[in-house]
N, C-alpha and C positions, 0 to 999 in steps of 0.2 A: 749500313748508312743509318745514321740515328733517326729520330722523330727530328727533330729538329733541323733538321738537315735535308731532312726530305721535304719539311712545311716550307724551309727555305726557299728550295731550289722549286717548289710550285710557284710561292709568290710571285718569285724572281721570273718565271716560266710568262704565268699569266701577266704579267706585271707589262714583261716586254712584247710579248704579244697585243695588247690594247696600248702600249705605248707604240707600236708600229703600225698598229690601224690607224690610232689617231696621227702621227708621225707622217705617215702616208697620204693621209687624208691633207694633213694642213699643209705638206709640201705640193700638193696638187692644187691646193687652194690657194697658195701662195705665186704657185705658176698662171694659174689660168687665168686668175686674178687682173694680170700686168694687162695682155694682148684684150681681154675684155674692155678693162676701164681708158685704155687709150682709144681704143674703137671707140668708144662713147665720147669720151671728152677731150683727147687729144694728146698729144707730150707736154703741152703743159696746163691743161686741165688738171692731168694724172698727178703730175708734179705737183700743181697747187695743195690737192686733195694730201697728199703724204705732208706736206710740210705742215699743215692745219692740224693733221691727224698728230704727229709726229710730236707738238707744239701741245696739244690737248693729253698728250700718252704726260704729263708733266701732274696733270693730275691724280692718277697713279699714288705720286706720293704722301696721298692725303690720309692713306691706312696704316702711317707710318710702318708698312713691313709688319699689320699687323697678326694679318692671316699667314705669311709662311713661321713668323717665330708663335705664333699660337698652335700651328697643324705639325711644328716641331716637338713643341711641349708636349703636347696630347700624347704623340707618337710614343714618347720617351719614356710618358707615364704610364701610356699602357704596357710597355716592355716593360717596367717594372714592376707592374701587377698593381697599379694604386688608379684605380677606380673612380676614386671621389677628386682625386687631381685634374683627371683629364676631364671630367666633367664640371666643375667648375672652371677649368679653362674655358672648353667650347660656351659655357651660359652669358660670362662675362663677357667675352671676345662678340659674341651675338649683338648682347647689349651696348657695349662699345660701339659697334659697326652702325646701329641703329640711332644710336641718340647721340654720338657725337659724330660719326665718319659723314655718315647722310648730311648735319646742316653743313658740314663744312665744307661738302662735293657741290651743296646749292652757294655758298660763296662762292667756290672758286668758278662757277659756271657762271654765275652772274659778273665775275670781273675780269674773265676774257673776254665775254661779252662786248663788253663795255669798251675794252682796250684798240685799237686802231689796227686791226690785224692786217685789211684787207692791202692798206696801205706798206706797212712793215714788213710783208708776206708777200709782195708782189701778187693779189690775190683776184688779178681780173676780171675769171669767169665768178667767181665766190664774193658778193655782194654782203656788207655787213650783217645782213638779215639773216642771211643763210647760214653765214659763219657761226652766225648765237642761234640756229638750230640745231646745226652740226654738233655744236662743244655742248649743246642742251643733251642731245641725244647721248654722247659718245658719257658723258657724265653721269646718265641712268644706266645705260649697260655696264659701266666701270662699277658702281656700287649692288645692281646683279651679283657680276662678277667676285664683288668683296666676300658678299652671304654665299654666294656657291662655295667659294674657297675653304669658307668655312665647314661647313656642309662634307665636304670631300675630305679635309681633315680629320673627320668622326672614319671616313672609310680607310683613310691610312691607317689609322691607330685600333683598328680592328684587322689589319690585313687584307683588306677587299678594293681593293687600289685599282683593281684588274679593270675593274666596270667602270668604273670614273673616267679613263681614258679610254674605252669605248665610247662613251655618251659625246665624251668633246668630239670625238671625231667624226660620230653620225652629226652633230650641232653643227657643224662647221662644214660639212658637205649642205645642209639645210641653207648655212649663211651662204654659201657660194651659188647656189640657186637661187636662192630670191637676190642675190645681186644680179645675177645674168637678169632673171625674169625683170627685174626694174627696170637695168638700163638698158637692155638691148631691144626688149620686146617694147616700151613702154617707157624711152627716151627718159630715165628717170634723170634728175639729177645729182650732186653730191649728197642733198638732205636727205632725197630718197635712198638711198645707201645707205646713209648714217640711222636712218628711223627702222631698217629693215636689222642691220647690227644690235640694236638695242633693243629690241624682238627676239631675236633668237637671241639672245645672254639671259634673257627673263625665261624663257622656256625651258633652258639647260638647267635655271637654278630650281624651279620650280620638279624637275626629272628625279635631278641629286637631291633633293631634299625629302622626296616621296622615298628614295630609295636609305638613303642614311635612317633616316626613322624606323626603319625595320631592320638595317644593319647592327646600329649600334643604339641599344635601349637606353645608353644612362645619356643618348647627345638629343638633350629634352630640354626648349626655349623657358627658359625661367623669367621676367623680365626685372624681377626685382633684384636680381643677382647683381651684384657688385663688390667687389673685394679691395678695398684701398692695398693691403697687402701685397694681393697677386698682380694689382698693375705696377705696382713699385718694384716689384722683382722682374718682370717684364719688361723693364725702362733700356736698360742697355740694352738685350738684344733685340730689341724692336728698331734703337735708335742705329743700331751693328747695321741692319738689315738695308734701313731704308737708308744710310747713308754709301752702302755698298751697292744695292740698287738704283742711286743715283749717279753711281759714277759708272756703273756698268751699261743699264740699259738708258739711264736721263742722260748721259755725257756718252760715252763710248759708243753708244747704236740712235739714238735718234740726234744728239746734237749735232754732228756734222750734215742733216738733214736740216735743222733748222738754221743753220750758220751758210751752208751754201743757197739757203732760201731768201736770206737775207744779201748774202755778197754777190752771187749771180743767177739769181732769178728761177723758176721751177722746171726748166729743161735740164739746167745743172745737177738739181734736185732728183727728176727722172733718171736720170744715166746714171749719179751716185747707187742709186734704189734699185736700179732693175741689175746691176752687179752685185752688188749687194744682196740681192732675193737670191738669186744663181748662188750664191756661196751658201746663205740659209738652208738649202739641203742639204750638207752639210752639219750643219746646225741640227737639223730636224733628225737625222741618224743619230747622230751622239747620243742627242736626247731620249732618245728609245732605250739605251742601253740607260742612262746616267739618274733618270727619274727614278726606276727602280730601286737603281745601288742608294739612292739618297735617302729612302725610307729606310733600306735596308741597314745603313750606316746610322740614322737617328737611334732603330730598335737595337743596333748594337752597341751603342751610347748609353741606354738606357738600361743595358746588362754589363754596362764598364768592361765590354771586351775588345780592347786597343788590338789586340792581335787581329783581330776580324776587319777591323777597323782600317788599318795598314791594309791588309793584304786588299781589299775591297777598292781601296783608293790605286792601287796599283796595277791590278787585273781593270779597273774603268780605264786607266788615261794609256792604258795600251792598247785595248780595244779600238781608244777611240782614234788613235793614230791609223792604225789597221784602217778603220772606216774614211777616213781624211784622203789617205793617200785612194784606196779606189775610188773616191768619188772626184775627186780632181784630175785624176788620171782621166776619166768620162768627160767630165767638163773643155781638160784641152784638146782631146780627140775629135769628140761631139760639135764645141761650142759652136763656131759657125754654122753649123745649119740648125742647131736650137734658137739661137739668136733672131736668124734671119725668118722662121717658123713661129719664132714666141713674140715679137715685138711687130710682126708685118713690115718686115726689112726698115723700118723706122730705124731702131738702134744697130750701128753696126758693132761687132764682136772683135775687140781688141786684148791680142793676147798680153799685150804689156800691161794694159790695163787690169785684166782677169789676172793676170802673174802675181800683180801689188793686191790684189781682193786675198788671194791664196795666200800670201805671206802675212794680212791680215789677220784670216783665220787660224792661219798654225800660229801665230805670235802666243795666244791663250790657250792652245792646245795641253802644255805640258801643264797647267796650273788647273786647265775648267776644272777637273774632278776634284781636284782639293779644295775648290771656291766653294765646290756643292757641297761637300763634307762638311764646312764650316757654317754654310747657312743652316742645313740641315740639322746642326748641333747647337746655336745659336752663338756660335762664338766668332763674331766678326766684329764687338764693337771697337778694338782695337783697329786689326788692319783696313778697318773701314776707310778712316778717316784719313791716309797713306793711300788706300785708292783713288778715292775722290782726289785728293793733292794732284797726284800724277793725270788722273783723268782731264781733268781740267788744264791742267799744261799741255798736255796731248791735244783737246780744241782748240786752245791757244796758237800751240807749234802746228799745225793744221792749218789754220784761219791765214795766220801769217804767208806758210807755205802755200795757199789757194791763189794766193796774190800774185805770184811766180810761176808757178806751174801747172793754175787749174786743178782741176778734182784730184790729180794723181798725187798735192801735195795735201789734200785732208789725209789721202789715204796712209798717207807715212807718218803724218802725225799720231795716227790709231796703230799703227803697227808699235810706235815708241811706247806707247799708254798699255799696250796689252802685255809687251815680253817686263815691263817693272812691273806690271799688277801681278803677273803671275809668277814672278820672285816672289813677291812679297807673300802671296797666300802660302805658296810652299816652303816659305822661313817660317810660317806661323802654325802651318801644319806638325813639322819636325817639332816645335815645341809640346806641343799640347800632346804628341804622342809619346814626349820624351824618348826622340831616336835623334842621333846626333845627323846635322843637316847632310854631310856626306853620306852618309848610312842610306837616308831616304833619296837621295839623287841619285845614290850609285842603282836603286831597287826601280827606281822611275824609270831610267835608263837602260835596263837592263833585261831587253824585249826575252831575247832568246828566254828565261827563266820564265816568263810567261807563258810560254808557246810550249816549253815542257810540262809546266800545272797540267795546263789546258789538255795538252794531248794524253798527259797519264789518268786523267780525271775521266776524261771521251772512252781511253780502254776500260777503265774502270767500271765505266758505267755496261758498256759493252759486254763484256764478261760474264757481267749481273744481268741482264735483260736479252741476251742473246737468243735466239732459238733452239731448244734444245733437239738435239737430234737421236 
């Protein structure tokens, strides 16, 4: 086994390891979350709180995608041994964040403020006041968030990835505390949540940034740093990024929260969401596997080795099949007494409904890993703008369908949106690897060949590390 292949298969080792502690961590947090904040506020308290939040996640887009295509470049340039590249990225990116992301997170917090949420949002228990706390809050933690990003980017691009998703996931066992301790001990209300959020996002960055600084020596805040240049080259995949993160997470995952918040009220909203959460473990699995390969695909991007590349993208979206099917196989076994345990028999557990959540999530299955490859590498700004297209038809065909059949017709609208998005990444993947599109669908497809890698790789290593007798 080379050097190289052994540093690999650490990273990749520790990588998934702190991606399953934090993995672990935030699908417990995502669970305990639901039966918490109902006990406090109600089914449509809860619901209100998600549609606000859901409605606020819109400002998000205010980094135009500038932290994953800046923690790309780093990555790429340190795999290619250029030094002064990935360092000038992270000084500019810093300065960016600061003197233009910042005023523009204080605009956009000041004009939801302002806008008529409470009304719009069905928002009874959540009074105007509260509302421009909330979006005040949720808009200091979001810009935390931007600088940590950054921050953790210096630790991709040195290979120290492993601790970064430790920290989120100690952070996020912290956020799930002091939520209990607000509302339950101490009747807090929605602000007190949002104030407690936005406290521990400043903590995490302040952790990550103590630790990058000793990580990575050339990721040093310069503030005079700005390169007309390097932001001009930067313009498509920033613009790749955020325009593909708004049809993914702004349209595909929170808009039918804000559209059934608007068409029937935040009960509708509840029961969309706490289905929804049940299938994010899911979500949270894959992710343990798929964060790794992402870096791992950038630094192979960055040594122009497509072979790696391929094979990477095709050992991810079989795994992550692998993971899909046990965990829904749990879920229809399980569901009804998770349900009736997680929600305080409030939501009841319907398998027709949980059936269309599962066809949801395998709709994007066959694509996620090659969506990650693409962000990863900064080459979305084409199929971007083809996702968002369909995205939006998808809320569209959704909104119309809700009118007929209630939530189960949002739901089919996102199944239409996710199996064209995820054609589309995989046409654009086959190009960029220059493999003809059959070539890569027959290799997607074609689990068994994984399963033999896998098992001659497992003897392999066996062989080599066994006990000698």
């Amino acid at each position: 086994m080379s050097r190289e292949q052994r540093g690999f298969l650490g990273r990749i080792t520790i990588g998934m390891s702190g991606q399953a502690f934090s993995r672990i961590i935030q699908a417990g947090y995502t669970i305990l979350l639901v039966p918490l904040l109902i006990r406090a506020w109600g089914v449509d308290g809860y619901g209100q709180w998600i549609a606000l939040t859901a409605l606020t996640s819109y400002m998000g887009l205010s980094n135009f995608g500038l932290v994953t295509t800046s923690a790309n470049e780093m990555v790429i340039a340190s795999a290619a041994g250029d030094t002064r590249r990935a360092r000038q990225t992270f000084q500019v990116s810093i300065n960016l964040t600061i003197f233009f992301i910042l005023p523009l997170i204080a605009l956009l917090v000041i004009g939801l403020s302002l806008a008529p949420l409470s009304r719009g949002l069905h928002l009874s228990q959540i009074d105007s006041s509260a509302a421009a706390k909330i979006i005040a809050c949720l808009g200091a933690a979001l810009w935390f968030q931007t600088l940590r990003g950054l921050m953790v980017a210096a630790l991709y691009a040195t290979g120290s990835y492993g601790f970064a998703y430790y920290v989120q996931g100690a952070m996020k066992l912290c956020e799930l505390t002091g939520l209990a301790l607000v509302v339950s001990l101490y009747a807090g209300s929605q602000v007190s949540a949002a104030i407690v959020v936005a406290l521990v996002a400043l903590a995490e960055l302040l952790v990550i940034a103590a630790y990058a600084r000793r990580a990575a020596p050339w990721a040093r805040m310069d503030l005079r740093a700005f390169d007309r240049t390097w932001i001009r080259s930067q313009a498509k995949p920033t613009i790749g990024f955020m325009v593909s993160n708004l049809a993914t997470a702004g349209l595909m995952m929170q808009g039918p929260r804000v559209v059934l918040g608007a068409l029937l009220g935040g009960p509708a909203v509840a029961l969309y969401s706490i289905y929804a959460t049940a299938m994010r473990f899911v979500d949270q699995l894959m992710l343990t596997l798929v964060m790794p390969l992402e870096v791992e695909i950038a630094r192979s991007s960055g040594r122009g080795d497509f072979k790696q590349i391929h094979r990477l993208i095709v050992l991810g979206t079989h795994f992550s099949w692998a993971l899909f099917l046990c965990v829904t196989a749990g879920l229809l076994l399980f569901g009804p007494i998770v349900f009736r345990i997680w929600t305080a028999g409030r939501i009841e557990f319907s398998y027709g409904l949980m059936a269309l959540f599962m066809c949801l999530s395998a709709a994007n299955l066959q694509g996620r890993v090659s969506l990650h490859a693409l962000i990863c590498t900064n080459r979305l700004f084409g199929p971007s703008f083809l996702m968002l297209l369909f995205a939006a038809m998808s809320i569209g065909l959704g909104a119309l369908l809700t009118r007929l059949m209630g939530i189960n017709g949002m739901v089919l609208g996102g199944i239409a949106g996710e199996i064209i998005n995820s054609a589309i990444v995989i046409v654009t993947v086959a190009y960029w690897l220059h493999k003809p599109l059959r070539n890569l669908l027959g290799n997607l497809f074609n689990f068994k060949g994984s399963f033999e890698e896998v098992r001659a790789k497992s003897l392999q290593a066996w062989y080599r590390f066994r006990p000698q007798t």
